[in-house]
C-alpha positions, -999 to +999 in steps of 0.1 A: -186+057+134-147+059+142-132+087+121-096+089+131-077+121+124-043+122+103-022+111+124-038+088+139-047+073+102-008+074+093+001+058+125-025+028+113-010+030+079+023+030+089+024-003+114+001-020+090+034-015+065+058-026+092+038-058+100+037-067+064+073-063+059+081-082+089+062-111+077+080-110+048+112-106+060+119-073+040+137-044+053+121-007+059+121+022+083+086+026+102+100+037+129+120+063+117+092+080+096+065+072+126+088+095+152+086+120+126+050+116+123+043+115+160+066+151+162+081+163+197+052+144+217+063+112+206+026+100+223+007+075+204-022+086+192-051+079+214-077+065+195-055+038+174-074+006+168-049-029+170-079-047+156-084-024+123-045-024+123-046-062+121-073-066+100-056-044+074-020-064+078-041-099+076-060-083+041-029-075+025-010-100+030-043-121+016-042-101-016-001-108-016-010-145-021-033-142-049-023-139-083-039-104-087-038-084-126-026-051-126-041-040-146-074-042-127-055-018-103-060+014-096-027+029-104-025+010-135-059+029-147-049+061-131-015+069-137-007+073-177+030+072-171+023+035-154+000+024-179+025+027-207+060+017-186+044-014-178+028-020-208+062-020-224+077-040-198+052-069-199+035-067-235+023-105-230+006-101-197-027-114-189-055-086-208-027-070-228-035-059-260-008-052-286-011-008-286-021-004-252+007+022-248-002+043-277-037+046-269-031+064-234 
């Protein structure tokens, strides 16, 4: 079984981003944060995998497409501070229930 190290995870990570966003046409700065990433060797990692890298871009941009709820994410039930800003933001969302907020 492939377990990459760090950096060599980031680097995956971090193209996977830069794929997306170029797909969709939005502006961000992979390659600024992957040369501070890859340090003074500026070497790509080794044991990078193009096909997990694509396979990642191709998922997310599948879950982009589909009308996903929030609140069946994980930062939604993870991050109290979330819960209640979005909460308050959309209080007639799909699986809202009127106190959400105050019950965190």
């Amino acid at each position: 079984m492939r377990r990459p190290n760090w950096k060599t995870r980031e680097f995956e990570a971090e193209i996977v981003s830069y794929i997306i966003c170029e797909r969709y046409g939005v502006g961000n700065k992979s390659w600024d944060y992957l040369s501070r990433v890859l340090g003074d060797s500026e070497t790509i990692p080794e044991d990078i995998s193009i096909e997990r890298i694509f396979k990642a871009a191709n998922e997310v941009e599948r879950m982009l497409k589909e009308d996903l709820d929030p609140k069946s994410c994980l930062l939604y039930n993870a991050d109290k501070s979330f819960k209640k800003a979005y909460n308050k933001a959309y209080p007639n969302q799909k699986g809202s229930r009127e106190g959400d907020e105050e019950r965190e």
